[in-house]
C-alpha positions in Angstrom: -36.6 -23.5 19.2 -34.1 -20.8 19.2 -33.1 -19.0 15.9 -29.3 -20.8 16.3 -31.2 -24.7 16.8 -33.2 -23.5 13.3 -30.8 -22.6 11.1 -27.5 -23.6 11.9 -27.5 -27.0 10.4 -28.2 -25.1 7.3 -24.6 -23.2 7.5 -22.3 -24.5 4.5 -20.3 -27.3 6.1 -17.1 -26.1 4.2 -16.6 -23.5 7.3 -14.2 -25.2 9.9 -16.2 -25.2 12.7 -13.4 -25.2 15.9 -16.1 -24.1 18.9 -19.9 -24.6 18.7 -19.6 -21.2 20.4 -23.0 -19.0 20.2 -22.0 -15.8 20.7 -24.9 -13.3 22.1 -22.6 -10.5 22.5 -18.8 -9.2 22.4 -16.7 -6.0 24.2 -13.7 -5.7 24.8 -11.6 -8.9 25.3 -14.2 -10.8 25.8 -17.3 -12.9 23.6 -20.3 -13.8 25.4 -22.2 -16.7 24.8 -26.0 -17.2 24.7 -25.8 -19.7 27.4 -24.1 -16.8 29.4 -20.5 -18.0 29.4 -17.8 -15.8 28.7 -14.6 -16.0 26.9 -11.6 -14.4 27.0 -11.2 -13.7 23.0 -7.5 -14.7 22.7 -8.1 -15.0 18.8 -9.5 -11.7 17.5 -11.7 -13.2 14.6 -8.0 -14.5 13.5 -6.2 -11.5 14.2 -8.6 -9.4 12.8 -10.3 -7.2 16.2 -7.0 -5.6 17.3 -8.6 -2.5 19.3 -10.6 -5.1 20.5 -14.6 -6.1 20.5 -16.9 -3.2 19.6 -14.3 -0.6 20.3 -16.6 2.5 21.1 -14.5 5.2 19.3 -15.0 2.9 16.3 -18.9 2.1 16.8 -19.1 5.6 16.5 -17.6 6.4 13.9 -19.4 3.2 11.6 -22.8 4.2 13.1 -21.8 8.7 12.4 -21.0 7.1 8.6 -24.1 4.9 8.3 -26.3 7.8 8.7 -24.6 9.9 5.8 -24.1 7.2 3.2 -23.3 3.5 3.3 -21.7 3.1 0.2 -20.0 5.1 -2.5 -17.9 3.3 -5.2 -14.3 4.9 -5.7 -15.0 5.2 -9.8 -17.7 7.2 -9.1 -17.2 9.9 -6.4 -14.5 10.7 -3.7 -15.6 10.4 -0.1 -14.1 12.2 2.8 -13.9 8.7 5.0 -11.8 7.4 2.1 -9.7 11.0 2.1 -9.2 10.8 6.4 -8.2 6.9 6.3 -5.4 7.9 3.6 -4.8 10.5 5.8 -4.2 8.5 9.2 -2.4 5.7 6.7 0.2 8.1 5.8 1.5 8.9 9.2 2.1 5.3 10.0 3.5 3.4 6.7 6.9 4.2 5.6 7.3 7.9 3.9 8.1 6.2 0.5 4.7 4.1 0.4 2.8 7.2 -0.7 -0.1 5.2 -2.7 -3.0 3.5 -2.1 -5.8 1.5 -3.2 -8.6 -0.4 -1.4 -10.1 -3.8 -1.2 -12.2 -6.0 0.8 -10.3 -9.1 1.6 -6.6 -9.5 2.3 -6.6 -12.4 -0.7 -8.5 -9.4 -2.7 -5.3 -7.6 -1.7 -2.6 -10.2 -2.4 -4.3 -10.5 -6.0 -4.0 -6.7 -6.3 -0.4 -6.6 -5.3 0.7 -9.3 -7.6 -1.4 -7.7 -10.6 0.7 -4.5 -9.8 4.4 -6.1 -9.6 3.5 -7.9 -12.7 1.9 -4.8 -14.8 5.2 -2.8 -13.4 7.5 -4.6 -14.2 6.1 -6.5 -18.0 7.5 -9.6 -16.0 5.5 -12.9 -15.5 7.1 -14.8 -12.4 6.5 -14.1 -8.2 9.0 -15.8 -6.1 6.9 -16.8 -2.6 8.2 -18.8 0.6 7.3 -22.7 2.1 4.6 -22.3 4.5 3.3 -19.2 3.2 -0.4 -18.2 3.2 -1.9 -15.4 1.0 -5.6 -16.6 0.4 -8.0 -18.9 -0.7 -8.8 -17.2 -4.2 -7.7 -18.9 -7.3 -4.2 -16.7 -7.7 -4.1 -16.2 -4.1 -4.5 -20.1 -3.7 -1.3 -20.5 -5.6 0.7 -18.1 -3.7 0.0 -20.0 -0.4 1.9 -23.3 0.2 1.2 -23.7 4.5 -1.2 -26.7 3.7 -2.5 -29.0 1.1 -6.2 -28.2 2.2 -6.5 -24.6 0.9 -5.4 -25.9 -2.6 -6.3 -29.3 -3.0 -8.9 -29.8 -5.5 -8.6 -26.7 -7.3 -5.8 -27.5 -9.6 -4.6 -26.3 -11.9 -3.9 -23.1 -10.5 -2.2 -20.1 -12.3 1.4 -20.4 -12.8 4.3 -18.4 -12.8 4.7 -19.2 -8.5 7.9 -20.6 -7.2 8.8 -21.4 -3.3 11.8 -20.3 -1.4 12.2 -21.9 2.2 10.8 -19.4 4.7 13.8 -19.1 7.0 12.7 -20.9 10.2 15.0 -21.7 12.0 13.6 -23.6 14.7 12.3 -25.8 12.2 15.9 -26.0 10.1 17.8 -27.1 13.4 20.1 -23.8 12.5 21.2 -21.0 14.0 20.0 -17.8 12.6 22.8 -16.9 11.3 23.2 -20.2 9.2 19.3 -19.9 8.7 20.1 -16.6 6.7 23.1 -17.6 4.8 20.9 -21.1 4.1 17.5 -19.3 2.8 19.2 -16.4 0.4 21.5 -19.0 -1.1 18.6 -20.6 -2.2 17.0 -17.6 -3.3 20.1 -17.2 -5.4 19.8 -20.7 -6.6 16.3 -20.5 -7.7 16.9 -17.4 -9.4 19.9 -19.8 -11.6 17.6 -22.9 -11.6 14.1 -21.8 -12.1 13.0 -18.4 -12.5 15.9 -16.1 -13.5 15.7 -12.5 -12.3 14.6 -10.8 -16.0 11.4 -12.9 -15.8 10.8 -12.5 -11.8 8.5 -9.6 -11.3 8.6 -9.6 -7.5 9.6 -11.4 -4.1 6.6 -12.1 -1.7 6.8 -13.0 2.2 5.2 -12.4 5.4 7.2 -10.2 7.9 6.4 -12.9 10.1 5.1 -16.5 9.3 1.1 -16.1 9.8 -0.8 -19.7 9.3 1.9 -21.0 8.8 3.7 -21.2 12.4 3.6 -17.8 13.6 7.9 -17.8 13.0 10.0 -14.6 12.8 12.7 -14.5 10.7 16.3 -13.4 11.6 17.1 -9.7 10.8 20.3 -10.3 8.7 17.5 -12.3 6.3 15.2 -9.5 5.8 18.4 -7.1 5.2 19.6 -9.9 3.0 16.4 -9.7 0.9 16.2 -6.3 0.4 19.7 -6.1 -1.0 19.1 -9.3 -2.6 15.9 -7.7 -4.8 17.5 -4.5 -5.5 20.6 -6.8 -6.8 18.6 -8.2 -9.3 15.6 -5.6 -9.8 13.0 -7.3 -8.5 10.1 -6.0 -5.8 9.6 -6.7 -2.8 6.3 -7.2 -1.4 5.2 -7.4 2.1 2.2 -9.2 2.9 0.7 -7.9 6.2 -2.1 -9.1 6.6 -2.0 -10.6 9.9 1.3 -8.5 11.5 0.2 -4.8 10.3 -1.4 -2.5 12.5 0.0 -3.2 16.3 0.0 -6.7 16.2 4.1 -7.1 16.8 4.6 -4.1 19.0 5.0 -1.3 16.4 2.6 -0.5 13.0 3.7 -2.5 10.8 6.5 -5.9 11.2 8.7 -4.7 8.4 10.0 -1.9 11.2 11.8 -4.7 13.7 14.1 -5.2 10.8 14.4 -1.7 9.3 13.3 -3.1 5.9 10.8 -1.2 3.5 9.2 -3.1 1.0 7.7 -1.5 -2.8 4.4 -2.9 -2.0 2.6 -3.9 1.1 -0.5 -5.8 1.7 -3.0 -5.2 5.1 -6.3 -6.0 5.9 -7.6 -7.6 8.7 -6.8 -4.8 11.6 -7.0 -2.1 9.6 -10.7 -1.2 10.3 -11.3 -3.7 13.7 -13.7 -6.4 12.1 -15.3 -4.2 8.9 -14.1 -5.4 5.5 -11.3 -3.8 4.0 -7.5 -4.3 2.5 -5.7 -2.5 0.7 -2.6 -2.5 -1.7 0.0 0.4 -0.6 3.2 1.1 -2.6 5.2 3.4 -4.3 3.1 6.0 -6.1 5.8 6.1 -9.0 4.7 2.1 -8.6 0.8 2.9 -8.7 1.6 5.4 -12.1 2.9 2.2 -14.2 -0.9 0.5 -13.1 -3.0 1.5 -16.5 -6.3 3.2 -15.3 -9.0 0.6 -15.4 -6.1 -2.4 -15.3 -8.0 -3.3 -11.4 -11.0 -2.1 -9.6 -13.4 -3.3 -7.5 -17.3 -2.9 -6.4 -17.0 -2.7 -2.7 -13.4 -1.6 -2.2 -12.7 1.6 -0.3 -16.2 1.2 0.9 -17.2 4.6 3.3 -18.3 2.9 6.6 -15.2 0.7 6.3 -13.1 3.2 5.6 -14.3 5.5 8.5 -13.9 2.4 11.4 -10.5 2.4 9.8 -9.7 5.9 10.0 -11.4 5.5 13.8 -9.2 2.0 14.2 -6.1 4.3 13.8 -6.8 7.1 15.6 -8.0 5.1 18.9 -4.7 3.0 18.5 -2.3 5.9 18.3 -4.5 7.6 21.5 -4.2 4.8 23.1 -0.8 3.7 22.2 -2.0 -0.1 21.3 1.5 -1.0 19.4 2.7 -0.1 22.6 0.5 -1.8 25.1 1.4 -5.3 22.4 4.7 -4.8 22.6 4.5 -4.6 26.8 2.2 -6.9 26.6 4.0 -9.5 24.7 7.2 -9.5 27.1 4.8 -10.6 29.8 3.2 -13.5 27.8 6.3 -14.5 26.5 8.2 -14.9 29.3 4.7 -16.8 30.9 5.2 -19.0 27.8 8.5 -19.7 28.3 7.9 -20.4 32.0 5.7 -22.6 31.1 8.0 -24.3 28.5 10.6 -25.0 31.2 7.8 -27.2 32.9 6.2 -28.4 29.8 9.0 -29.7 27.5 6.4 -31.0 24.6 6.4 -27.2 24.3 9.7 -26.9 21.7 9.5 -23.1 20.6 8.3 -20.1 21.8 8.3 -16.8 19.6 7.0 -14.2 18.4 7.1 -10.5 18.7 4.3 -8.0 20.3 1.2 -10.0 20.6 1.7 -12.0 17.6 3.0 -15.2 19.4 3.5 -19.0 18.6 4.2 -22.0 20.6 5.2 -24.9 18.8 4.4 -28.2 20.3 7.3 -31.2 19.1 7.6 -34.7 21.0 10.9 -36.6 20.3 11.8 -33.7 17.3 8.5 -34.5 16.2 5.3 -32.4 15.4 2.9 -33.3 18.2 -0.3 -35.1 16.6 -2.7 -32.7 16.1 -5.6 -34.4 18.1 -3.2 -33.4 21.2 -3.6 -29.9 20.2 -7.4 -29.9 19.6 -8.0 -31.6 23.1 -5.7 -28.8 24.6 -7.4 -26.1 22.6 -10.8 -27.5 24.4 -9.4 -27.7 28.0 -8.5 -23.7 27.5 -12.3 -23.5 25.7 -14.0 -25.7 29.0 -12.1 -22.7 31.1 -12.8 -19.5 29.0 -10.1 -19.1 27.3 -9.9 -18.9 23.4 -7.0 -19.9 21.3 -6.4 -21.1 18.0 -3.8 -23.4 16.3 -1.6 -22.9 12.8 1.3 -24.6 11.3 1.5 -27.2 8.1 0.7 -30.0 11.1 -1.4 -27.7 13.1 1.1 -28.1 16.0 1.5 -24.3 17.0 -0.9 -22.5 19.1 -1.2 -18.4 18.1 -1.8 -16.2 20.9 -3.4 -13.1 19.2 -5.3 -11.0 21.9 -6.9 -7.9 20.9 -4.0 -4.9 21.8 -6.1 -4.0 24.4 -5.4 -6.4 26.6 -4.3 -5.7 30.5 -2.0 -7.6 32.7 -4.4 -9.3 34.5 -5.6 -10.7 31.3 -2.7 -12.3 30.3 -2.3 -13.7 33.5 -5.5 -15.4 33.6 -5.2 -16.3 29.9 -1.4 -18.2 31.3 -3.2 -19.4 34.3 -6.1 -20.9 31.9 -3.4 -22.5 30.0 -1.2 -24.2 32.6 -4.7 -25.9 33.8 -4.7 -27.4 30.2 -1.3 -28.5 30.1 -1.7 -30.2 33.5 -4.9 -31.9 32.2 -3.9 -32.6 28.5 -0.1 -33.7 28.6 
């Protein structure tokens, strides 16, 4: 009996369980199974191994740092891995995000930020959007609205959360100019109705929609925001969790719109599978945060703070934002090839290699059983993908940034086989 038939029926059966996958190893692009199977890794650990599996500039770097010390908490000393990932961080965020503090987990992070706007500001109320998702910890649990699931049984949550509509157009049946002009009038009505702009400490929203449906919202929104929140003092926070480091093309989302936000969230990427997140913003920002007001055991940890340091370093030398963005043009317009054949395929966006295809029949959602048996004829062929949206009727393509044209080909050949065989 292997060591997978022994214990994995003793695994918490909370944990989705989407493949019955055991992995043996993983480079590259690619996971390899015990059975000897390969696949090519189209979801990253959930956008998470962006220089891709066991980068070896990053291996070394975790296993140089594991021989010096493994762990050094951030009350207690200051470590040079710490000192070099703030380093590399500051020639990639915006020049006016000059402060930083460390967590483990992007809903560690999401807590922090909130925590911040509201210490800030004295104000109690945060302003978030319809399909949002932040986290599955009690105040990041109220934050995120993409699905009933990550919230039901755990009320009541903490209050003080309001939802916007995200502006999705696709989803509205609008243009995006009408999608912006719709979504900030009804910021500007929530701010009369329900939370006025004296008790609203800050605005959160994803750059672009993660969980929930991978949608990109029009520029003359984002601009809209920021003048919106400045209008009525009121911060803006940028969760990138899932978009930040080379996913869409460039660093960080918020640069396709030319919109900086007083507090930004990332994790996942940052340090290409190790845990870490962090809280960036304003350093006039970070002053109003009383000392001792947050912390953390684990945060800032030094071998997770040296893979990110490496993670950043290896994607600059090996322009990764830019490889996405190339990248993404050529699965994108594969996509929308294939959406030309395959009408049940109603949107395809995205930008980089943070896409979405949305799968509608009649104006619909397609039932989601449709899109599990198609995410199993691309498993039965070696391909991995995963699904996202309130009704679980998008597919996210989120290959690691490393990814070469003949991968993305296969990846669309893998997935016009499935199409054939599921619709």
């Amino acid at each position: 009996m292997t060591i997978f038939e022994e214990n994995k029926s003793h695994m918490s059966p909370v944990w989705t369980r989407i493949f019955s996958i055991e992995a043996e190893r993983a480079e590259g692009a690619y996971i390899y199974a015990t059975d000897g199977k390969k696949y090519l890794d189209f979801t990253c650990g959930i956008g998470v191994t962006n220089t891709g599996h066991c980068h070896p500039k990053v291996v070394e770097a975790i296993q140089k740092q594991a021989a010096l010390f493994i762990h050094a908490q951030a009350n207690i000393v200051i470590h040079k891995p710490m000192m070099e990932l703030i380093a590399e961080l500051r020639t990639i965020v915006p020049p006016s995000i000059d402060g930083f503090f460390f967590s483990n987990s992007g809903a560690e992070a999401l807590e922090g930020a909130v925590k911040l706007a509201r210490f800030a500001t004295g104000k109690p109320n945060v302003i978030v959007f319809s399909g949002s998702f932040h986290g599955r910890t009690a105040g990041a649990m109220a934050l995120t609205t993409s699905k009933t699931i990550y919230r039901s049984g755990y009320q009541p949550l903490p209050a003080g959360v309001f939802v916007a509509p995200y502006p999705y157009a696709y989803k509205l049946g609008m243009s995006e100019e009408k999608t912006s002009e719709y979504c900030l009038a009804a910021l500007e009505e929530l701010l009369l109705s329900q939370t006025s702009p004296k008790e609203t400490a800050a605005i959160l929203m994803e750059p672009v929609l993660g969980e929930g449906g991978y949608v990109v919202p029009p520029a003359a929104f984002m601009k809209g925001l920021r003048e919106l929140c400045d209008r009525h003092g009121i911060l803006l926070i940028f969760d990138e969790v899932q978009s930040g480091f080379g996913r869409t093309g460039k660093w960080f989302a918020q640069e396709h719109f030319g919109v900086v936000p007083d507090i930004m969230t990332v994790a996942k990427g940052i340090a290409s599978g190790l845990p870490l997140s962090g809280v960036f913003s304003r350093l006039d920002l970070m002053k109003k945060w009383e000392t001792g007001a947050h912390g953390g055991t684990y945060g800032g940890n030094a071998v997770a703070c040296a893979a990110g340091a490496a993670t950043i370093r290896a994607m600059r030398e090996e322009d990764m934002p830019g490889n996405a963005a190339r990248r993404g043009v050529q699965l994108m317009s594969g996509l929308r090839k294939l959406q030309e054949e395959f009408p049940v395929i109603g949107d395809v966006r995205g930008l980089g290699l943070m896409i979405g295809t949305e799968f509608t029949s009649n104006g619909k959602p397609l039932e989601k059983t449709q899109i599990k048996k198609l995410l199993h004829a691309c498993e039965e062929r070696g391909l991995l993908l995963l699904s996202c949206g309130t009704y679980d009727n998008t597919l996210r393509w989120i290959p690691p940034l490393i990814v070469t044209e003949e991968q993305v080909n296969t990846a669309l050949d893998i997935f016009a086989e499935a199409l054939k065989e599921t619709f």
